[in-house]
N, C-alpha and C positions, 0 to 999 in steps of 0.2 A: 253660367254659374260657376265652372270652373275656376275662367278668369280669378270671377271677384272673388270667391272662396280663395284663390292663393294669393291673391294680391292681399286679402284680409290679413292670411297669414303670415304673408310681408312684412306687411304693415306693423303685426303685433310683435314680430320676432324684432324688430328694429328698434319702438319702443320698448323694447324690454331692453336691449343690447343700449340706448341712451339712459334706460334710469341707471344702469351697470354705471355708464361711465361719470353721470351726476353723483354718483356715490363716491367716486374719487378711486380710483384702483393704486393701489402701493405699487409704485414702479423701483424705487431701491429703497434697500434695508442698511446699516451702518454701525458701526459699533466699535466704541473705544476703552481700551483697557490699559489705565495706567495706576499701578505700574504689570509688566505682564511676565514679570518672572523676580525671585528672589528669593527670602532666606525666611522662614516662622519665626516670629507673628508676620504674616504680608498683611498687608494692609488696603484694597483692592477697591479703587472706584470705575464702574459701570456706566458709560453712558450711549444711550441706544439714540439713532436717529431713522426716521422715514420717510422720503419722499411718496406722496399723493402728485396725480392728477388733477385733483380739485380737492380745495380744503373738506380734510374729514379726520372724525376724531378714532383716535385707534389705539391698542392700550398693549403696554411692552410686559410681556412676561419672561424674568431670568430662571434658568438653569442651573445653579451657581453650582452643585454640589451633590451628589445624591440628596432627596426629600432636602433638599434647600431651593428654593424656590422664591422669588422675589418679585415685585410688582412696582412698575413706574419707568422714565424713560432717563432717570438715573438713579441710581443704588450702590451700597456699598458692602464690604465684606471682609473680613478678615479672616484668614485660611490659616489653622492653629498647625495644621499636621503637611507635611511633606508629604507631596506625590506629582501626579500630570493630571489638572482636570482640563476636561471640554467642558467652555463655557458656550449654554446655547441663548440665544435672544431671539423669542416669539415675538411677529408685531402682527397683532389680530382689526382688521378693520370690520367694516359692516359684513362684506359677503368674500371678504381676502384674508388669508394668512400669509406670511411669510419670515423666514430662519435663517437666523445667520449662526454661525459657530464660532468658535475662535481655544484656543489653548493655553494654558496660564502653566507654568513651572514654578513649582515652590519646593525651594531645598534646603536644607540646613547648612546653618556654617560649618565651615571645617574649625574645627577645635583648635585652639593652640599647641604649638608641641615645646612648651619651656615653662616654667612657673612664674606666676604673677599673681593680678588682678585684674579683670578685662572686662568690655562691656561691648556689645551689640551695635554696632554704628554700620546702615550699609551692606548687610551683609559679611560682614569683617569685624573680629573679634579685636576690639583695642586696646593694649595695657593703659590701664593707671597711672599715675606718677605716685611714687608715695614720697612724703613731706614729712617732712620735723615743724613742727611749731617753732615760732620764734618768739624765745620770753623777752620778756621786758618789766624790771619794777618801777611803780612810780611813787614815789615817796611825797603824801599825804598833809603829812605835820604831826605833832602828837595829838592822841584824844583831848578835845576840851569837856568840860562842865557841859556842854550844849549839847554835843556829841553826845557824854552817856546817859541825858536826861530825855531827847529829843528821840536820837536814833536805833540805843544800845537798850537802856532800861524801861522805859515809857512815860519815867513821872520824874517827878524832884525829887533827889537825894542828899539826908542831913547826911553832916560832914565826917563823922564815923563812918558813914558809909562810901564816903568819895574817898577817903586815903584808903581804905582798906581794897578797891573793888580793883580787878585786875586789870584792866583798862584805863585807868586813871593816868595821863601822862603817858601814854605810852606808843610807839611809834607806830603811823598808821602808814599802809603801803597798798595797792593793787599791783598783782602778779598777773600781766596781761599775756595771752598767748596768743597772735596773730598770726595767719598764712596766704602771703600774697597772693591778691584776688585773680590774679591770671593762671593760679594753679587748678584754680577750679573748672572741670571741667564739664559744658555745658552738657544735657541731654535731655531727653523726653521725657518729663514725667508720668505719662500716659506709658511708656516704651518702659520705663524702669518698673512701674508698678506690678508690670506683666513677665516681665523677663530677667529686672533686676541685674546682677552681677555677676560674674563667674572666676572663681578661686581655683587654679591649678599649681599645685603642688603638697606638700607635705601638708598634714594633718595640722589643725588650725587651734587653738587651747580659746580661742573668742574672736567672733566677728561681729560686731555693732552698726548699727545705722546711727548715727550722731544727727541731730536736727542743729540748728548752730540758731539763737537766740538773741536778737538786740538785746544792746551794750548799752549798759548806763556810760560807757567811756568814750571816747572816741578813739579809736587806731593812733598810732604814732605817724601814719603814713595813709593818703588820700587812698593809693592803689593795695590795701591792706585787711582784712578782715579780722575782727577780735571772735576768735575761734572759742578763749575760754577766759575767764574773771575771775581772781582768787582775792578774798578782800580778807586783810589781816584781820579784820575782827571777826570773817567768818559767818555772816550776818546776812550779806549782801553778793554773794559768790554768785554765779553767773555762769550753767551749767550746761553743755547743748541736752537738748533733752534726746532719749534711748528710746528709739524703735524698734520692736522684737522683728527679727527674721526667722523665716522657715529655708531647712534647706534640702536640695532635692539632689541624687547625686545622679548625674549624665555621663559618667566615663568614669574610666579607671582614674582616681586621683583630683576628678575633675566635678566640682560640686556649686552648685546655681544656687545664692542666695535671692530669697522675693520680700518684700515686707509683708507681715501678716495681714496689716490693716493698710490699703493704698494710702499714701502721704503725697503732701500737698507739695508746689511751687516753693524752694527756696532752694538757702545755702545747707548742703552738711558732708560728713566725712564718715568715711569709713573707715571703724576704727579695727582695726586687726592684729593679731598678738598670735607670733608661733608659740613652741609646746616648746623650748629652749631659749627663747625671749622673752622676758619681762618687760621691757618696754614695746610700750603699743607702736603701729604703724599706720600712718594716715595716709588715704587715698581723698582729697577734697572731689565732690560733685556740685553742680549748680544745675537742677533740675526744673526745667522750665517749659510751657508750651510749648507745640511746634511752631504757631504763627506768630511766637516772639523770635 
């Protein structure tokens, strides 16, 4: 009776020790973090892998953050605040757990030490270029009769009223303002909506976000942008449209403009005006996807 009594128990402990291993036991755990250090906003994809002994289904839970917490065998995160976290990754199977850890650094950039306009690329703050427009007038012909019935007044006008009316004969011109398209410089529109710009130096009298608007014209030049449209009759002008910014100040002298309401993929400039200048200063952007 002994015998079989412990061979029984053999028996059942082995059985048990084989449904163990038809459940698949997690033999390694993996985890990839790119990128795994940099500058706020980081921007941080997770992806967990697990080797089994036999196909079994087992489910990844991340640590991301104090009460941050995340679920699946890739996830993503963006880290607004600088510090050191431990990132941890749980992979829970039927009757196994196991953890891997790993360390993420996010720092701020160092600031600039000279006055400009600068933006976020890489962890590295990059000046701007600023730009003068380049005018150009293009002479028209003078109004006709079509002109100020069609485009200017809306109807037909008797003839007292065609010699009298200010535009009768008179010379027509577009005042085009163009800025070569290689000045603009590209970035994330996702990355600007959030972090926007940064202005160091002297106190500012206006800083504008310019959206820059198809031309009824075309550029004088393929590689060219018509930045602005000035139509002598005033009618037909051609204006980048104005985005309000909010601004937040992060250092002595050193001040973060954001748009209030995020803005979309295109062309535009920033329009800038010190407290001693009257004439504005252009910084062109071309704000685009990352996977453009």
């Amino acid at each position: 009776m002994w015998i079989n009594h412990t061979t029984c128990i053999t028996l059942i402990s082995c059985c048990a020790l084989t449904i163990l291993a038809c459940n698949g036991d997690i033999t390694e755990v993996r985890l990839k973090i790119v990128p795994d250090t940099g500058c706020v906003p980081l921007h941080v994809e997770f992806t967990g892998e697990a080797k089994t002994k036999e196909s079994l289904n087992v489910q990844f839970r991340w640590l991301i953050a104090p009460e941050v917490m995340l679920h699946g065998p890739r996830v993503e995160y963006t880290f607004e605040v600088p510090g050191k976290y431990d990132i941890s990754l749980l992979v829970l199977g039927e009757k196994q757990k196991k953890t891997k850890t790993a360390t993420i650094v996010v720092k701020n950039a160092a600031l600039p030490h000279y006055t400009g306009i600068f933006v976020l690329q890489q962890c590295t703050y990059h000046p701007l270029k600023e730009v003068e427009e380049q005018l150009r007038v293009k002479e028209l012909g003078r109004t006709t009769l079509e002109d100020l019935e069609t485009k200017i007044v809306g109807r037909p006008l008797a003839t007292s009223e065609l010699v009298t009316h200010p535009l009768w004969r008179r010379e027509h011109t577009y005042t085009i303002y163009t800025v070569d398209r290689e000045q603009f410089v590209p970035l994330s529109v996702e990355r600007f909506n959030t972090r926007g710009f940064l202005i160091i130096g002297e106190e500012l009298s206006q800083v504008v976000l310019l959206g820059i608007p198809s031309s009824p014209v075309d550029p004088p030049h393929e590689d060219q942008v018509v930045s602005r449209l000035i139509d002598s009759w005033n009618i037909a002008s051609v204006s980048p449209k104005s985005y309000p910014l909010k601004r937040e100040r992060v250092a002595d002298r050193a001040f973060r403009y954001t748009p209030v309401t995020p803005v979309i993929a295109g062309l535009y400039m920033i329009d800038f005006q010190r407290q001693d200048n009257q004439t504005g200063h252009f910084s062109p952007v071309d704000l685009v996807h990352p996977e453009q």
